[in-house]
C-alpha positions as CSV (number, residue, x, y, z in Angstrom):
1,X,80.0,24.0,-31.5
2,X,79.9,21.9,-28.0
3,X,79.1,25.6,-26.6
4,X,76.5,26.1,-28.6
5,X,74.9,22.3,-27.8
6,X,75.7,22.6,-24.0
7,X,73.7,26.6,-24.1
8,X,70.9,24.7,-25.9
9,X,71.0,21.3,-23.8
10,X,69.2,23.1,-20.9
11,X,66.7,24.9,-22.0
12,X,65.2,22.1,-24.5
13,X,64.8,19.8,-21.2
14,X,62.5,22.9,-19.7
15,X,61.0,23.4,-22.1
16,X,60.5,19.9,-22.7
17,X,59.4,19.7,-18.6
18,X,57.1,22.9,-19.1
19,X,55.4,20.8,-22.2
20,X,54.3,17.8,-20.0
21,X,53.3,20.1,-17.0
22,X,51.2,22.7,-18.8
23,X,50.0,20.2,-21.4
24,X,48.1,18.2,-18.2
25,X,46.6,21.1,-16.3
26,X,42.6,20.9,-16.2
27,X,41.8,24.5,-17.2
28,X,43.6,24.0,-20.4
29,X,42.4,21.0,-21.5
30,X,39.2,22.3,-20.8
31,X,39.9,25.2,-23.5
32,X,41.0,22.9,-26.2
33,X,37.8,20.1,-25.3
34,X,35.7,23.0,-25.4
35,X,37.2,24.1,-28.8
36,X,37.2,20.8,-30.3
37,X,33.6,20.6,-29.5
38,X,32.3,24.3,-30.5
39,X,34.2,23.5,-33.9
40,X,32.8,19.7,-34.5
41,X,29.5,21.2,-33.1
42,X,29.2,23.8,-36.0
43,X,28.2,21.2,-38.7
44,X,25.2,20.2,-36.5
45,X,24.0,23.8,-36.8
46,X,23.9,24.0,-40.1
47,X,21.7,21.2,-40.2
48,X,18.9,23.2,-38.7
49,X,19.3,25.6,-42.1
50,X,17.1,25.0,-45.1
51,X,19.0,22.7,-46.7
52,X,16.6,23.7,-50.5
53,X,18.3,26.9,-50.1
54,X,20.5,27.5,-53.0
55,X,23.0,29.7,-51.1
56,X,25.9,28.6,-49.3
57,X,24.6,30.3,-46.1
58,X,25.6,27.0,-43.9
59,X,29.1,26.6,-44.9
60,X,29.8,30.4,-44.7
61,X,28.5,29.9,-41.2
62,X,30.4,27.1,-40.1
63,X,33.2,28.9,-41.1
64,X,32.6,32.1,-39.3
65,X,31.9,29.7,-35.9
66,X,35.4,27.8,-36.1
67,X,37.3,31.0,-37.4
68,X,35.8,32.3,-33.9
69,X,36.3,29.2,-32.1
70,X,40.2,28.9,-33.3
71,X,40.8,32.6,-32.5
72,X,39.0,32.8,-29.3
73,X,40.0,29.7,-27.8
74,X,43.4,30.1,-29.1
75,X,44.3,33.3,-27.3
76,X,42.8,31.9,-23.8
77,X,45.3,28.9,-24.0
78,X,47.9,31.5,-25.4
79,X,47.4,34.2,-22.6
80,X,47.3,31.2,-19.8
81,X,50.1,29.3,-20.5
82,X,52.1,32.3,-21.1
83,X,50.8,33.7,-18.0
84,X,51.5,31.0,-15.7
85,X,54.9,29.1,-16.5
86,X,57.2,31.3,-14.6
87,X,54.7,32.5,-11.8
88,X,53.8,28.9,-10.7
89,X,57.3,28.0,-10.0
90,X,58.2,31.2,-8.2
91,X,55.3,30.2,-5.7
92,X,55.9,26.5,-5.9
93,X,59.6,27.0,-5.4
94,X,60.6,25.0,-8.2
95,X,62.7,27.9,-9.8
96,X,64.9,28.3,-7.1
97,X,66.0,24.3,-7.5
98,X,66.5,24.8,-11.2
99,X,69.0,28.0,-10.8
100,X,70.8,26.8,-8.1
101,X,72.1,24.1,-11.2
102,X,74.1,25.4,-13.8
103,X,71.9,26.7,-15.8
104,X,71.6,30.8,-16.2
105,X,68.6,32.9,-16.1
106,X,68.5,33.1,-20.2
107,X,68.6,29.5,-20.5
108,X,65.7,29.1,-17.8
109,X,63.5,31.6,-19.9
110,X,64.2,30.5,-22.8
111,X,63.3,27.1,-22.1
112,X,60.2,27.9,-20.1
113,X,59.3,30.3,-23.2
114,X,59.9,27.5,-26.2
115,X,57.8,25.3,-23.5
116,X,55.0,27.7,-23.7
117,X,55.4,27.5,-27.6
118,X,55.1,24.0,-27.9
119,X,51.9,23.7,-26.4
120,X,50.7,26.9,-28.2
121,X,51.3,25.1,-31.6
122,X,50.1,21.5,-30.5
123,X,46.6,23.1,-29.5
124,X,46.5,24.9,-32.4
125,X,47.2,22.6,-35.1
126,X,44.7,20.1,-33.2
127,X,41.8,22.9,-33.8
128,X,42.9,23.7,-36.9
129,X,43.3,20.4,-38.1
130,X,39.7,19.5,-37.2
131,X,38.6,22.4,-39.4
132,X,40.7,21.5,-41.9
133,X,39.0,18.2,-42.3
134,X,35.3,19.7,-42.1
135,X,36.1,21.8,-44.7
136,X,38.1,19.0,-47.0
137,X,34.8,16.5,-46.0
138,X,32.6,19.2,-47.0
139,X,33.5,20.7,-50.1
140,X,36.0,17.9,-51.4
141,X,38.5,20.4,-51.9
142,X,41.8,21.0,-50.1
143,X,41.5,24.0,-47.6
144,X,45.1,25.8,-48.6
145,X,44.0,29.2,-47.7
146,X,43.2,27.6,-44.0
147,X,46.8,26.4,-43.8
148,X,48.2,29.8,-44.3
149,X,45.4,31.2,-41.9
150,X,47.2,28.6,-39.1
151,X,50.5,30.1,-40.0
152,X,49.3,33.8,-39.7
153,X,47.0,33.0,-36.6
154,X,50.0,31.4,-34.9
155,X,52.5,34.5,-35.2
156,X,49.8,36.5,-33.5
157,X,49.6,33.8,-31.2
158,X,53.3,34.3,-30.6
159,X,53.0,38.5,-30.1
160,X,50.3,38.2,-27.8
161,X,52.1,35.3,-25.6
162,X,55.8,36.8,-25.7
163,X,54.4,40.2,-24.2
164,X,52.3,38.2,-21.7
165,X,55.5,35.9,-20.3
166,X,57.3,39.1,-20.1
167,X,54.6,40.6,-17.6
168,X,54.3,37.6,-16.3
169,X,57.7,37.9,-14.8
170,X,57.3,40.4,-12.8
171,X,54.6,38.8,-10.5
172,X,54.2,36.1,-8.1
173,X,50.9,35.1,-9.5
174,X,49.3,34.4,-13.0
175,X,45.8,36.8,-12.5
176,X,47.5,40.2,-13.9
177,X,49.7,38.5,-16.3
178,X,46.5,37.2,-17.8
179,X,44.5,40.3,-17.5
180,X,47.7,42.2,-19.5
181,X,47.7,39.1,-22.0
182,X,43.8,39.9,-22.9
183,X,44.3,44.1,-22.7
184,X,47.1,43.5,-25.2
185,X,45.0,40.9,-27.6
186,X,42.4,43.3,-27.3
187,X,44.3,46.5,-27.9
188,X,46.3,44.7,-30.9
189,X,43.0,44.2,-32.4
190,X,42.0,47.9,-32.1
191,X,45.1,49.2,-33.2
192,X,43.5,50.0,-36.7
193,X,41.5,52.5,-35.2
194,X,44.3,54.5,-33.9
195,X,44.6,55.4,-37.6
196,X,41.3,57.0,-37.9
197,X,41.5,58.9,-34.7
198,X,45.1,59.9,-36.0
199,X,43.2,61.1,-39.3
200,X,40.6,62.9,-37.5
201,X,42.4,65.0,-35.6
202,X,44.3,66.2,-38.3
203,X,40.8,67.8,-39.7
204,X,41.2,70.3,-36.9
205,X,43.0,72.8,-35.4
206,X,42.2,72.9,-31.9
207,X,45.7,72.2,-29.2
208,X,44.3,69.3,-27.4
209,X,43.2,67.3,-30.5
210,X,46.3,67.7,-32.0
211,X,47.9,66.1,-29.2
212,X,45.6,63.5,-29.4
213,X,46.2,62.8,-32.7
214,X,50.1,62.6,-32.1
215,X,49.4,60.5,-29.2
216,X,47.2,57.9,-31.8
217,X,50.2,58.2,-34.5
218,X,52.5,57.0,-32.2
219,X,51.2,54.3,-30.3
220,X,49.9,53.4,-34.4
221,X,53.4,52.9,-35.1
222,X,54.8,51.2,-31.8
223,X,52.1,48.9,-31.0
224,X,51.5,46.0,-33.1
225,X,48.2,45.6,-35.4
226,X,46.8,41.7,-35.0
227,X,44.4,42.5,-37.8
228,X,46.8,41.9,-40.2
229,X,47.1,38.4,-39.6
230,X,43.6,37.6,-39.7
231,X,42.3,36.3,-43.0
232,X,39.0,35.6,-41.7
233,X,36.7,37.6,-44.6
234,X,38.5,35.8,-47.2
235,X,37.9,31.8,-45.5
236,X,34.3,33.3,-44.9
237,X,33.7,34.3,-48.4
238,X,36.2,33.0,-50.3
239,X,37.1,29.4,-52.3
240,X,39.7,26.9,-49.7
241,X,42.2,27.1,-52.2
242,X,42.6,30.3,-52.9
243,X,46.1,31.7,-52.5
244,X,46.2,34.7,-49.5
245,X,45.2,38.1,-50.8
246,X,46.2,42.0,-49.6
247,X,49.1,40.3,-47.4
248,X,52.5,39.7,-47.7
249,X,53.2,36.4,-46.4
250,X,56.8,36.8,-45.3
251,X,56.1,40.5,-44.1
252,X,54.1,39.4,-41.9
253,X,55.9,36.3,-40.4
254,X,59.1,39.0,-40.1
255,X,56.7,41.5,-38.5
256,X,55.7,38.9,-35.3
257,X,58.5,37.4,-35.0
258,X,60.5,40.8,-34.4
259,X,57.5,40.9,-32.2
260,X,57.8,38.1,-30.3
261,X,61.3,38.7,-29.7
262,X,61.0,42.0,-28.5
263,X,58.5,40.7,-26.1
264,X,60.9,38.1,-24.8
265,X,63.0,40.4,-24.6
266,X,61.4,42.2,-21.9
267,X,60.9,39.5,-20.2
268,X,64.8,38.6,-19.8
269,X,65.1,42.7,-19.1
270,X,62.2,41.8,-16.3
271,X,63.5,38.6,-14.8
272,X,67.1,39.7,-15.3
273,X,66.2,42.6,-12.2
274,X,64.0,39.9,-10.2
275,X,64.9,38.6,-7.1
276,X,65.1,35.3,-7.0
């Protein structure tokens, strides 16, 4: 048991330094202001709507803009603080200080990785929290269907970010960790289409789309799909309270955190055969 408390001691004070450092840099705070305002900013554009309008045209569109916001914003903090934890104290030097103490290169990652975490989950429950309470103030009825929405958007939070700190470790600087975070938020989002072109090319018989079609299959099946957390048609269209529909709540919670740990995986794999 004291093993288990000393293994843990060290990486929950770096990730508790990583918190305070990242949680004060100017570019993220920036994302999270900018956020704040897009989402507080919405309700003022419905206000330029007709308001004799029968239809619930402005609320649908408030919640398409903060849906956005949440998921846009969200990734950008993701993808940067992911990007940036380990590369800014190779060049500042810091990380040679902390491994010359007895702490091992696990325990540094995992700290600077549960670091990264916390201020992933502080941003978002600070934009989600303001939509929460424009929804509740506008309709009078408790959001539910937004809370789960948090939960799903945060495991795809966690994909996109684990994969970006393990690229992130193999370089100096935090420009192509970032540029790999966005490819791979991107690509996760397209992975649905890898499907059709799978389907297509098993309509015809010619050598090289059959290849192709292989090719789409597989990377179908090793890549992960961020579409399935998204419940963004149903808080468009849908009542706040209505329970999560087509998803599998715990599927999908198993699904990014196997996710997530294979990505920080990679990164132990990566900084495990760094020189530092």
């Amino acid at each position: 048991m004291n093993s288990i408390t000393s293994f843990f001691r060290g990486p929950y004070y770096i990730a508790l330094y990583t918190y305070r450092e990242g949680i004060r840099r100017k570019l993220l705070i920036g994302f999270l202001v900018l956020s704040l305002l897009v989402i507080f900013g919405s309700s003022f554009i419905s206000s330029f709507l007709d308001p004799s309008a029968e239809t619930d045209i402005d609320l649908k569109l408030i919640k398409d803009i903060c849906v956005a916001a949440i998921s846009i914003f969200g990734v950008l903090i993701a993808v940067y603080i992911s990007a940036s934890v380990v590369p800014n104290e190779v060049e500042n030097k810091v990380i040679y200080t902390v491994l010359s103490k007895p702490v091992g290169r696990m325990q540094y990652l995992l700290g600077k990785f549960m670091g990264a975490q916390f201020i992933i989950i502080v941003n978002l429950l600070l934009m989600g929290g303001l939509f929460f309470m424009a929804l509740y103030m506008r309709q009078g009825i408790m959001p539910t269907l937004l809370l789960w929405s948090i939960l799903l958007t945060y495991f795809e939070f966690l994909i996109v970010s684990s994969f970006t700190f393990a690229i992130s470790c193999a370089f100096t600087t935090s420009l192509v960790p970032i540029m790999g975070g966005l490819f791979i938020y991107i690509t996760g989002n397209l992975t649905e289409y890898l499907k059709d072109v799978e389907n297509r090319a098993g309509q015809t018989t010619q050598f090289l789309d059959a290849m192709i079609g292989k090719i789409a299959s597989f990377l179908y099946m090793v890549l992960p799909n961020l579409q399935n957390f998204s419940l963004k048609t149903q808080i468009v269209n849908g009542q706040p309270n209505d329970p999560p529909a087509d998803v599998i709540i715990s599927s999908l919670l198993v699904y990014g955190f196997i996710y997530g740990l294979a990505g920080f995986l990679c990164a132990y794999v990566v900084f495990w055969r760094k020189e530092v």
